[in-house]
C-alpha positions as CSV (number, residue, x, y, z in Angstrom):
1,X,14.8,-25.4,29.3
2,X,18.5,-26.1,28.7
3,X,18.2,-28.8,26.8
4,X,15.8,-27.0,24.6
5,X,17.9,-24.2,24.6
6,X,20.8,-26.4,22.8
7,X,18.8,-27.9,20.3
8,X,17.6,-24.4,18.9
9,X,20.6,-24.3,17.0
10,X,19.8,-27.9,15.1
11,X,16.3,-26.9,15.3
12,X,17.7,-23.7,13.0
13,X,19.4,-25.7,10.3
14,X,16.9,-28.2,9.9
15,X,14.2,-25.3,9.0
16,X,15.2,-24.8,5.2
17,X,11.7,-22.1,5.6
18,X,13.4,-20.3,8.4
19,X,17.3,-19.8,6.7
20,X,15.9,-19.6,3.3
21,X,14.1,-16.0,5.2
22,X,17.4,-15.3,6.4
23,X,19.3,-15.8,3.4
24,X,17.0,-13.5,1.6
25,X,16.8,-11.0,3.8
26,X,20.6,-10.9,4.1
27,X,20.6,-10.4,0.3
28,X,18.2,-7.9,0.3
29,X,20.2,-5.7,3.4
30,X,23.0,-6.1,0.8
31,X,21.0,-5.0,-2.0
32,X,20.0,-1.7,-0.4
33,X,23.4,-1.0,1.3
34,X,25.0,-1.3,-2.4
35,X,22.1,0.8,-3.9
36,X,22.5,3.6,-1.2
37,X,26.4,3.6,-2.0
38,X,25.7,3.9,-5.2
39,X,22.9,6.8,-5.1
40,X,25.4,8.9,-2.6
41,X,28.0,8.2,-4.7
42,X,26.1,9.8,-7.6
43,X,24.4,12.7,-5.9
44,X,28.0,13.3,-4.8
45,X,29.1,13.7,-8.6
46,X,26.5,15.3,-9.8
47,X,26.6,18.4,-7.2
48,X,30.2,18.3,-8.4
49,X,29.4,19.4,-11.9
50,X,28.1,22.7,-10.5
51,X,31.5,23.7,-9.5
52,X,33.3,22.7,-12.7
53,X,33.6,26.0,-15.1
54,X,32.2,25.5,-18.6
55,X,35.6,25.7,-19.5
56,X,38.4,23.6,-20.1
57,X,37.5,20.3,-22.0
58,X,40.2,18.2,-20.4
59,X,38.8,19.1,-16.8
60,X,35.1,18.7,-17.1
61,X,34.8,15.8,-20.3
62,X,36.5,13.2,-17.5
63,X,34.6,14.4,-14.8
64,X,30.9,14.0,-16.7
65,X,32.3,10.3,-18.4
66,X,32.6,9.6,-14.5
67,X,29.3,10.9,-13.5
68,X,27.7,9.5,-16.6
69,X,29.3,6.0,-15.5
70,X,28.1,5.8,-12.2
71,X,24.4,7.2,-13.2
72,X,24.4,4.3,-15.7
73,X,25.4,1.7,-12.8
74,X,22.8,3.3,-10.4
75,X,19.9,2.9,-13.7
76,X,20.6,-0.6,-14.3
77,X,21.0,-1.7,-10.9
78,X,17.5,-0.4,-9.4
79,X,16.1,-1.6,-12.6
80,X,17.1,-5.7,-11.6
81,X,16.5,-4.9,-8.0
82,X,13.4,-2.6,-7.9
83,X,10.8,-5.4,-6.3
84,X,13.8,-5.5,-3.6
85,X,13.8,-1.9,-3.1
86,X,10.3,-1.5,-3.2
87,X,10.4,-3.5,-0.3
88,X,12.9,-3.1,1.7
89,X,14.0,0.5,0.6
90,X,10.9,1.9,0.1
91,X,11.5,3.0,-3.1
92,X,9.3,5.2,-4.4
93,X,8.0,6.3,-7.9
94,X,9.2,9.9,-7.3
95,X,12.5,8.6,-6.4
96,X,12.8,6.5,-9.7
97,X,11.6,10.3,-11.6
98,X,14.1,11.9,-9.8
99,X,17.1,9.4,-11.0
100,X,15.8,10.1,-14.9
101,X,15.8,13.7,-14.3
102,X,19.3,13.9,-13.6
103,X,20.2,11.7,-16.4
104,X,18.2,14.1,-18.6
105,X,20.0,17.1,-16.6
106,X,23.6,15.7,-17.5
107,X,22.4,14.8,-21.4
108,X,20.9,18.7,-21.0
109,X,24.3,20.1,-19.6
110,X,26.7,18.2,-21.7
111,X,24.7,19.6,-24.9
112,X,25.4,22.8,-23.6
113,X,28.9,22.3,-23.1
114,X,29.4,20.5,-26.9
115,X,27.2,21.7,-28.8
116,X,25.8,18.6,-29.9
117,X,22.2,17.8,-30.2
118,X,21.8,14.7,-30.1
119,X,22.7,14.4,-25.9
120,X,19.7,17.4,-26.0
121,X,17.5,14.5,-27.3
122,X,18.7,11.8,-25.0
123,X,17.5,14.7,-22.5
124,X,14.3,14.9,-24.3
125,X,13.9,11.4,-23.8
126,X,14.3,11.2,-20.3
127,X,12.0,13.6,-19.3
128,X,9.2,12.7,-21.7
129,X,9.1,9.3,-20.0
130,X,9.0,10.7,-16.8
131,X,5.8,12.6,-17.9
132,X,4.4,9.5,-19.6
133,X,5.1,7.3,-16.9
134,X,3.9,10.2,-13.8
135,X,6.5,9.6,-11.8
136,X,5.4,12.3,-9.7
137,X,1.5,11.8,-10.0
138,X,1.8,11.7,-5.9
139,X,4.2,14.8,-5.7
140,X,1.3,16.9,-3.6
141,X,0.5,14.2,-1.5
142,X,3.7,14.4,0.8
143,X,3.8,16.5,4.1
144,X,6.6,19.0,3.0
145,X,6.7,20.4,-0.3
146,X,10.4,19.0,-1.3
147,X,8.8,16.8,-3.6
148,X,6.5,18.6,-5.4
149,X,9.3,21.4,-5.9
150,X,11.6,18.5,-7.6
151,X,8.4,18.2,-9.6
152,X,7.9,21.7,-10.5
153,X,11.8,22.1,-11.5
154,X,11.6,19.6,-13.5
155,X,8.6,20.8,-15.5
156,X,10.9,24.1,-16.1
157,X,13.8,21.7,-17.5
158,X,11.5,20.2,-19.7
159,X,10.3,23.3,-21.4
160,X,13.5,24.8,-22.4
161,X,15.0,21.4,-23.8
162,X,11.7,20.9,-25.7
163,X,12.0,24.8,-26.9
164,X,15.4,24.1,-28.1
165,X,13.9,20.9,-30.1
166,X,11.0,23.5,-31.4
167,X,8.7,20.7,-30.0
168,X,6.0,23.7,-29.6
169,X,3.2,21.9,-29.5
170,X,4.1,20.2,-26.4
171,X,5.6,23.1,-24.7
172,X,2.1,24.9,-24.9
173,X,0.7,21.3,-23.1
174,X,3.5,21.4,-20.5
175,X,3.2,25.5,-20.0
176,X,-0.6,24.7,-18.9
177,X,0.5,22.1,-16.9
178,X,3.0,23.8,-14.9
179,X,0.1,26.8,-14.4
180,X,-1.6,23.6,-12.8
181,X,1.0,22.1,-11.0
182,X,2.3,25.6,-9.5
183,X,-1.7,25.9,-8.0
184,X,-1.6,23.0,-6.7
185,X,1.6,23.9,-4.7
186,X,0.5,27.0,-3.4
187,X,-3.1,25.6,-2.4
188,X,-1.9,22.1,-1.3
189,X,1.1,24.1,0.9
190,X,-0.4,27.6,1.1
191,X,3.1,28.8,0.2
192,X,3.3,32.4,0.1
193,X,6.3,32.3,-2.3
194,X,6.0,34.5,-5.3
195,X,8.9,33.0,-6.9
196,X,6.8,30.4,-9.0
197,X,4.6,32.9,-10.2
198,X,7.2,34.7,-11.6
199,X,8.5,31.7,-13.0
200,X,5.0,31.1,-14.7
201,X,4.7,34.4,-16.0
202,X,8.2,34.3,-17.6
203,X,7.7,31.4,-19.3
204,X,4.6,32.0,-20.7
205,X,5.8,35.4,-21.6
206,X,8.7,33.9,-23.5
207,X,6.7,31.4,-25.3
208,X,4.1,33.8,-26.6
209,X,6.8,35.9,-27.9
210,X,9.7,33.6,-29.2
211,X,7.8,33.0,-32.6
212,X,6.4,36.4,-33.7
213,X,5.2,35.1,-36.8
214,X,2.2,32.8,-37.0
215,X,2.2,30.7,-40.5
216,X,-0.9,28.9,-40.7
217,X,-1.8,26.0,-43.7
218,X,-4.9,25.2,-45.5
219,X,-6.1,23.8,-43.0
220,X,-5.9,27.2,-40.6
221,X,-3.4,25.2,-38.3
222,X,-0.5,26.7,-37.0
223,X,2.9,26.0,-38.2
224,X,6.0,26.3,-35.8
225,X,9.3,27.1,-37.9
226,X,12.4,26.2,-37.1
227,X,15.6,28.5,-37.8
228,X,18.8,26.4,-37.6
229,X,20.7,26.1,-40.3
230,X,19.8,23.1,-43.1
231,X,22.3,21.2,-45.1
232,X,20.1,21.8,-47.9
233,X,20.5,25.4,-48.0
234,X,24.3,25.3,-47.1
235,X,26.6,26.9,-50.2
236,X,28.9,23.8,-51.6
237,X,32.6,25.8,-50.8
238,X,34.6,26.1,-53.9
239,X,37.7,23.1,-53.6
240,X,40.2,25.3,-56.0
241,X,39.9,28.1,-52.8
242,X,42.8,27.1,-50.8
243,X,41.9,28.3,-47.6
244,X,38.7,29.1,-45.5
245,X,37.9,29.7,-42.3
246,X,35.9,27.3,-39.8
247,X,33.7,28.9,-37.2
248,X,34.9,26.8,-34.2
249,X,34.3,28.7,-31.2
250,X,30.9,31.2,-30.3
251,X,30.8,33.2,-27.0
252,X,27.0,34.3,-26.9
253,X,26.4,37.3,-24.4
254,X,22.9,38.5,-23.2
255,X,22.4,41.8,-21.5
256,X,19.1,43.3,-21.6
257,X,17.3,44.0,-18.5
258,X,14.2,45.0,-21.0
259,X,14.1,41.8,-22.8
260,X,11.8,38.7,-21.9
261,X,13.9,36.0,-20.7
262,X,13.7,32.1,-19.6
263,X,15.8,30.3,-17.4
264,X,19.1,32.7,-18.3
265,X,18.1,32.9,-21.6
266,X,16.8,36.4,-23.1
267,X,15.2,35.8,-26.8
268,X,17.3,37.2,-28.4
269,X,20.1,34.8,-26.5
270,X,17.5,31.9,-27.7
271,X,17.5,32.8,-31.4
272,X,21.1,33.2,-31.8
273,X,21.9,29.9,-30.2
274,X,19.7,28.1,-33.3
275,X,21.2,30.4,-36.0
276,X,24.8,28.7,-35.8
277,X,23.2,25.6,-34.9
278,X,22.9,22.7,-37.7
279,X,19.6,21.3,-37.8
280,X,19.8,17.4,-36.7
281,X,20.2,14.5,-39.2
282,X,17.0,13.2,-40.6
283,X,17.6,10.0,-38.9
284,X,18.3,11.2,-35.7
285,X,15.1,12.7,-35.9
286,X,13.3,9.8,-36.6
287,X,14.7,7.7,-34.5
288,X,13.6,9.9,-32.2
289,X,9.8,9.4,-33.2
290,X,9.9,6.3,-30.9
291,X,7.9,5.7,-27.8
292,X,10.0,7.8,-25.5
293,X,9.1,5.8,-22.4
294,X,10.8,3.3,-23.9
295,X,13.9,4.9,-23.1
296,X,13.7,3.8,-19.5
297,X,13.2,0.3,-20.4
298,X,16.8,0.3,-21.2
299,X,19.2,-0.9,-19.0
300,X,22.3,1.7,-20.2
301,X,21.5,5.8,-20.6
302,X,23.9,6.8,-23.5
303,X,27.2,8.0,-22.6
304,X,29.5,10.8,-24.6
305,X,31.7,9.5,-26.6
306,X,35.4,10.7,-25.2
307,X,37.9,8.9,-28.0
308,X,38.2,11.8,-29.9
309,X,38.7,14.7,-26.9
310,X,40.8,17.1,-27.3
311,X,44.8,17.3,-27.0
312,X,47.2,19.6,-27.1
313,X,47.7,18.8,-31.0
314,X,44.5,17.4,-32.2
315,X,41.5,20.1,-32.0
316,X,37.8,18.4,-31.4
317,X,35.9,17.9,-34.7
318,X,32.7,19.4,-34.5
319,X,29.7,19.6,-36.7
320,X,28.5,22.3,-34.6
321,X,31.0,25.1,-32.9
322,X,31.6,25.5,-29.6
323,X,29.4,27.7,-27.9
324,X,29.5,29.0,-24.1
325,X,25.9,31.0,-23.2
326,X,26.8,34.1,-20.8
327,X,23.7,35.8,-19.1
328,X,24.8,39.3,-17.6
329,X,28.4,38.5,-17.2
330,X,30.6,40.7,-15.2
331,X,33.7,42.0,-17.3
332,X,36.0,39.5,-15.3
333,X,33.9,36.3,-16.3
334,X,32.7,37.5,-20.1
335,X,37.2,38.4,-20.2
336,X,38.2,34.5,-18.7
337,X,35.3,33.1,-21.3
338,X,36.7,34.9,-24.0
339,X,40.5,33.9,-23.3
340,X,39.3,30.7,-23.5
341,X,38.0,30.3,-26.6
342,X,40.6,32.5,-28.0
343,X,43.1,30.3,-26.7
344,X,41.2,26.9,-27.5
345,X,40.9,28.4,-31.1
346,X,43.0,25.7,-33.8
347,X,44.7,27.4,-36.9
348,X,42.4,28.6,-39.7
349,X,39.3,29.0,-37.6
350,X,37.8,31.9,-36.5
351,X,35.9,33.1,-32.8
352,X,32.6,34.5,-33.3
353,X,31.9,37.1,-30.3
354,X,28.0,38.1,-29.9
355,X,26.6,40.5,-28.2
356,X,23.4,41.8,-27.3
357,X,23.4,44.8,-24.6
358,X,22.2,47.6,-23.2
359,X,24.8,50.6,-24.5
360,X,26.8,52.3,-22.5
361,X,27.2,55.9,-23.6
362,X,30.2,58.0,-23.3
363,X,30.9,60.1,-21.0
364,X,31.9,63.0,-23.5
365,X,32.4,63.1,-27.5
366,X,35.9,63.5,-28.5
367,X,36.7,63.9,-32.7
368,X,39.2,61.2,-32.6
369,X,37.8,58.2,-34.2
370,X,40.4,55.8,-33.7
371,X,40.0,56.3,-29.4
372,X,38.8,53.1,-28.6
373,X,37.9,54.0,-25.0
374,X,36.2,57.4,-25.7
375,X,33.3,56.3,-28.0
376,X,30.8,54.3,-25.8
377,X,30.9,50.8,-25.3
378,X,28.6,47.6,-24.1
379,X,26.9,47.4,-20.7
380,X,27.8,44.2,-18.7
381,X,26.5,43.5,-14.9
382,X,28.1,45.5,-12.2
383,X,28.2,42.4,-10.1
384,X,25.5,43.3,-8.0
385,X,22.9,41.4,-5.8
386,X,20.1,43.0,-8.2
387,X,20.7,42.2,-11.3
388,X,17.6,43.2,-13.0
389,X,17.7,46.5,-11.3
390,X,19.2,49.4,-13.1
391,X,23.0,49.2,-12.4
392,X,25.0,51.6,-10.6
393,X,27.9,52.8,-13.1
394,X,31.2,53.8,-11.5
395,X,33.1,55.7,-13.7
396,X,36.9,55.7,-13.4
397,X,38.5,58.6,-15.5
398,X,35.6,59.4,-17.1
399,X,35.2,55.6,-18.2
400,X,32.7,53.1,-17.0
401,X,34.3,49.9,-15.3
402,X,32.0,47.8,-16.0
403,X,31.6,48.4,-19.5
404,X,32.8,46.2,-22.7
405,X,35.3,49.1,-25.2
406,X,36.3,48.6,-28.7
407,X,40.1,48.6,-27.1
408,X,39.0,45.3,-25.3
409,X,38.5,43.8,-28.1
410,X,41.5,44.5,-29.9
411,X,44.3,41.5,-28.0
412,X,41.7,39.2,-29.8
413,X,42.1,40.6,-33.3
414,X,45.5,38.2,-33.1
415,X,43.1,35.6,-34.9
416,X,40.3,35.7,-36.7
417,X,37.6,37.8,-35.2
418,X,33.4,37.7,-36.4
419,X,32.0,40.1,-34.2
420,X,27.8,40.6,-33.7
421,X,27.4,43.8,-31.9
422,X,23.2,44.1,-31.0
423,X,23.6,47.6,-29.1
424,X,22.7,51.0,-29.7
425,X,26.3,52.2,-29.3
426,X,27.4,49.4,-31.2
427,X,29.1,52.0,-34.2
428,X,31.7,53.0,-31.4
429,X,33.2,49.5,-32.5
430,X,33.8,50.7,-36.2
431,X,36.9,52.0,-35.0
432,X,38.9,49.3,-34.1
433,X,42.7,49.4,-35.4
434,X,43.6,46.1,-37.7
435,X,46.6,45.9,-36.2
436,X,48.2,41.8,-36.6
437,X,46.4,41.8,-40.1
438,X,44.3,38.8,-39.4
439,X,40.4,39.0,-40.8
440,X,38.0,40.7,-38.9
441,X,34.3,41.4,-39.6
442,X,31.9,43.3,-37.7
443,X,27.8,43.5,-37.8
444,X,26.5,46.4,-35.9
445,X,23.1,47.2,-35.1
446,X,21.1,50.4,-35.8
447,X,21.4,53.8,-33.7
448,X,18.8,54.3,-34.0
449,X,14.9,52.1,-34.9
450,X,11.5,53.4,-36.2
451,X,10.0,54.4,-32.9
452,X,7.1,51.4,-33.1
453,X,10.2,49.5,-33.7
454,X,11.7,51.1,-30.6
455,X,8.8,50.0,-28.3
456,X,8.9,46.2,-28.9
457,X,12.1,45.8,-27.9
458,X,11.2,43.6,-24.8
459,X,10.5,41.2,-28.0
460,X,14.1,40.6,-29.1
461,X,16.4,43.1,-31.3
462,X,16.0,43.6,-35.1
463,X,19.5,43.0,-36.2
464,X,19.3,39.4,-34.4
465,X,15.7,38.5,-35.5
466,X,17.2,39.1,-39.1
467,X,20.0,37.0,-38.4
468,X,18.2,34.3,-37.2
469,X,14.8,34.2,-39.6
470,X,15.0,37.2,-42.3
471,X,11.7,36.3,-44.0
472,X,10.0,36.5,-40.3
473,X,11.6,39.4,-39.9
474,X,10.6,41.1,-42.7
475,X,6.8,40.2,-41.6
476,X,7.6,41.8,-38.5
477,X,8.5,45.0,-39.6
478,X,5.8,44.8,-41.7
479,X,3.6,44.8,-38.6
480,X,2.3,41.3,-40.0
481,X,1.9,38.5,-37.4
482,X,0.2,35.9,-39.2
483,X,0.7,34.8,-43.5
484,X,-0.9,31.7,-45.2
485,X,1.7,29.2,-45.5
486,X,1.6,30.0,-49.4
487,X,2.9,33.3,-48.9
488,X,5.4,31.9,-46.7
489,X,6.7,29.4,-48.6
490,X,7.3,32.0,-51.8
491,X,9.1,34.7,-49.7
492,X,11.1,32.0,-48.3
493,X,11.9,30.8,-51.7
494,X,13.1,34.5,-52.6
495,X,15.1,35.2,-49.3
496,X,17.0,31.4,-49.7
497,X,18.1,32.7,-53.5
498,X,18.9,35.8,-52.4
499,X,21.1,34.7,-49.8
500,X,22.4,32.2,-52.0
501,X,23.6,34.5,-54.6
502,X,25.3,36.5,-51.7
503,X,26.9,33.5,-50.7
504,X,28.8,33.2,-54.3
505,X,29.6,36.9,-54.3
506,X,31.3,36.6,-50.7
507,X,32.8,33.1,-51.6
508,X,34.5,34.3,-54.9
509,X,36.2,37.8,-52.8
């Protein structure tokens, strides 16, 4: 036994089978280890970008080049090792979805905080190949329902990047699907969760009522339009001028408790996001056209490009301006968004401030027009744990708290001001004092609507759908919901001169 016992070590070295087993299985205990580092390293960044305000470029841009880094590492490296993984890791197919639909998540977010499109198709990308490749075909065949919530989520994520692309047709597929998907859950887990029902019903409300114009062709099929702004129709600006204004910076507030909404975004949030929107370059577009599982055949997701961030003395050049998205904001946040982009604003460019909002009447009627407290204002949120219930107003002095006045706006009147007031009491903002002579414009909405007018408000607000698409606007109020695509394309033609010969007037003031 002892001599056999000594010779095992010999016996070891001289079985190339036996240390060739060893050797691999070292490598693959490596393997894992680095990939597990790597994944916990990732999840660790990307639950970081939840904390991160959507302001301040020179915080956040180093923290997503970091995140998109390390989620570029983590995609290549399962990609060489995935046999390994497979194996040793049990790596599963969900697992390998859940990677791409962060990816598509950070592409998604950094849209949101740039403004450019072309990181919302990267996002696009991503998830389309998850569908095509079913990465989480087997989501309802786990024991707990973790998975096929990831699954469900990311169905939701989909929809709103494809809504933003006006990919519509596809949206209508992936609406049915999630109907589908959220059955399964309920039957497979007989959850009693309501929450996914509502989410149904909110998205399908949204997407039967985003496009409330139907333009069909010869062939009776139904066109989908798409409102963001075309280089096409853009008025050449007249060199001798020697100044204008750039629109650099858009705070976008929603506040209607009566308006359909998806995923923080009410319709008429939805429609004002496309109208200071370019639409994408042709070529991005058709680049786009490509297989889209293809995108995960490549070894490196695109990353933002960050030479060109901002400093303190050279301003980001945008195609697009800035925009930051506030659904019911108290009047602390929608105050620190708007010092922001006052204070991020370079010389000759101006801050566009939108709002659409429940009014908030005042509390009596004085005769001086120039009070900018007394005349009514905007409802914001309360801060409350209900925030689609009816808000409880305090009222200070007679003065609501929580309320958005004329006099707030009036530190911001130091610059260049475009304001977009979608409000009932929006003519209480007629008032403001011009007081550091800087330009300032204001579009207000209606008092008052023609009472069938006043009914569909659930379906977005008649100063922004004008804004956004006049010509479908027009149909609307109409009470028109469906045109041959002949008829379109002439009233279009009349609305595009009209607004051209506008533009000239305005231009040459």
């Amino acid at each position: 036994m002892e001599g056999i016992l000594e010779s095992t070590p010999e016996m070891d070295e001289g079985n190339p089978v036996l240390n060739q087993q060893e050797s691999e299985a070292q490598k693959a205990k490596e393997i894992v280890m680095d990939f597990v580092h790597l994944l916990e390293k990732a999840k660790n960044l990307f639950n970081g970008l939840k904390e991160i305000p959507q302001y301040g470029a020179k915080l956040w841009q180093p923290y997503f080049a970091r995140t998109f880094e390390v989620y570029t590492r983590l995609w290549k490296y399962q990609q060489e090792h995935r046999k390994t993984l497979e194996t040793y890791y049990k790596l599963k197919r969900w697992q390998i979805g859940e990677i791409a639909s962060k990816i598509g998540q950070i592409h998604y977010h950094y849209y949101l905080r740039t403004s450019e499109p072309n990181y919302l198709y990267e996002a696009f990308s991503f998830y389309a190949a998850i569908r095509t490749r079913a990465y989480y075909a087997k989501a309802k065949k786990h024991d707990t329902p973790e998975v096929m919530l990831k699954k469900l989520r990311y169905y939701t994520r989909f929809i709103v990047v494809c809504l933003l692309l006006r990919r519509m047709t596809l949206v209508v597929e992936l609406v049915k699907e999630l109907n589908k998907q959220i059955k399964d859950y309920k039957n497979t887990y007989e959850s009693k969760d309501r929450e996914w029902l509502l989410v149904a019903n909110e998205v399908s409300l949204f997407v039967d009522n985003e496009q409330l114009l139907r333009v069909k062709d010869q062939f009776n099929r139904a066109m989908y339009l798409n409102s963001r702004i075309s280089l096409e129709t853009v008025i050449p600006l007249d060199k001798t001028v020697p100044r204008y204004l750039d629109l650099y910076e858009v705070v976008i507030v929603g506040h209607n408790g009566a308006q359909i909404k998806f995923s923080e975004l009410t319709l008429d949030m939805f429609r004002m996001l496309q109208a200071v929107e370019y639409e994408p370059q042709e070529d991005l577009l058709q680049e786009r056209q490509t297989d889209a599982s293809m995108i995960l055949s490549s070894p490196r997701p695109v990353q933002p490009n960050l030479k060109h961030a901002q400093t303190d003395d050279q301003p980001i050049k945008r195609h697009n301006p800035h925009k930051y998205l506030l659904y019911k904001p108290t009047y602390a946040q929608l105050q620190t968004y708007i010092s922001v982009a006052f204070k991020e604003l370079p010389p000759q460019s101006a801050l566009l401030l939108y709002f659409s909002c429940e009014p908030s009447y005042p509390s009596n009627k004085k005769d001086l027009e120039e009070a900018c407290y007394d005349m009514g204002g905007l409802g914001l949120n309360c801060g409350g744990k209900d925030e689609d219930s009816a808000p409880v107003r305090k009222r200070i002095g007679g003065h609501d708290m929580h309320c958005f006045f004329p006099g707030d706006i009036i530190p911001y009147t130091r610059k260049p001001l475009f304001l977009i007031l979608d409000s009932p009491t929006a003519s209480s903002f007629k008032f403001i004092p011009k007081l550091f002579g800087q330009p300032l414009v204001a579009l207000m909405a209606a008092q008052e609507v023609p009472a069938a007018m006043a009914d569909q408000q659930h379906q977005g607000s008649l100063l922004t759908l004008f804004l956004f698409n006049p010509t479908m606007a027009f149909f609307y109020v109409c009470n028109l919901d469906e045109v041959p695509e002949e008829l379109w394309v002439k009233c279009q033609t009349i609305v595009f001169k009209y607004m051209d010969d506008c533009a000239k007037l305005i231009i040459r003031s």
